[in-house]
N, C-alpha and C positions, 0 to 999 in steps of 0.2 A: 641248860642255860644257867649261866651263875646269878645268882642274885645282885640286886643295884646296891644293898646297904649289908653290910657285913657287922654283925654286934661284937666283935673283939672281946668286949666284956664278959659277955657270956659264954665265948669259946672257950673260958679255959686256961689262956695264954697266960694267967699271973703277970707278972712285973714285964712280961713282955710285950702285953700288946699297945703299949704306947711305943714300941720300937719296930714296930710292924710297920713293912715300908709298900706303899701302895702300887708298885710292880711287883711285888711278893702276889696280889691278888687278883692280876690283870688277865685277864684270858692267855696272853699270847709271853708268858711269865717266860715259857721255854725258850723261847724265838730271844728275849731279852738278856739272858744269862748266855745263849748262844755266841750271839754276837760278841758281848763281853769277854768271853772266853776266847775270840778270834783275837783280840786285844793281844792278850798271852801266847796266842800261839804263833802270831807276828812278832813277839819277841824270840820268842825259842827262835826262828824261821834266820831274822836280822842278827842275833848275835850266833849262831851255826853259821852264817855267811862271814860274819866279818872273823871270826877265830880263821875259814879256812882263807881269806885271803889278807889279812893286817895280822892281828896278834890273836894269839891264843887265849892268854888269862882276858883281856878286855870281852871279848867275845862269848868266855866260859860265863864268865858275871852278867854279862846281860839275857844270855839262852837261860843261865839260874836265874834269874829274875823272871824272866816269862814262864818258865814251870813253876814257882810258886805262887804267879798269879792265877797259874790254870785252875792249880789246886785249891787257890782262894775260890776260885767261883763253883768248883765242885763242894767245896762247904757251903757256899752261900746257897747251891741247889737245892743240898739235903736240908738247909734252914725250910728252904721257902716250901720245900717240898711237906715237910712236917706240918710247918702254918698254915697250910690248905687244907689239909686234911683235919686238921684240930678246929677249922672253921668250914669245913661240909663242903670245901669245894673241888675236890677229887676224891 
């Protein structure tokens, strides 16, 4: 059971725990980044559909846009993943 009050301060985080975002410490953090990351893979999905049926390059630039957001949220994972563990809670 995680705790109700988390000290940031005393975890450690330096210059970072005022940037510490409070779905970073939610129980259900994975569930949160999940979905996010459906985000992204709704675009890869939309712009692979419209390259095979309108144009190629419009469609290339937007499936690359959805894999660089997937890969954002896979950074954002390992962030939060790090700030849990540096505040005891995984």
């Amino acid at each position: 059971m995680p705790p109700e009050f988390v000290d940031l301060e005393a975890a450690g985080l330096g210059h970072l725990a005022g940037r510490v975002r409070a779905a970073a410490l939610a129980p259900n953090w994975r569930t949160v980044l999940a979905v996010d990351a459906l985000v992204g893979v709704v675009g890869i999905v939309v712009g692979v559909l419209v390259a095979a049926w309108w144009l190629v390059w419009p469609g290339a630039v937007i499936a690359g846009l959805g894999v660089l957001y997937v890969l954002a949220v896979g950074r954002r994972f390992l962030q939060w993943r790090w700030i849990r563990r540096q505040v005891g809670l995984d």
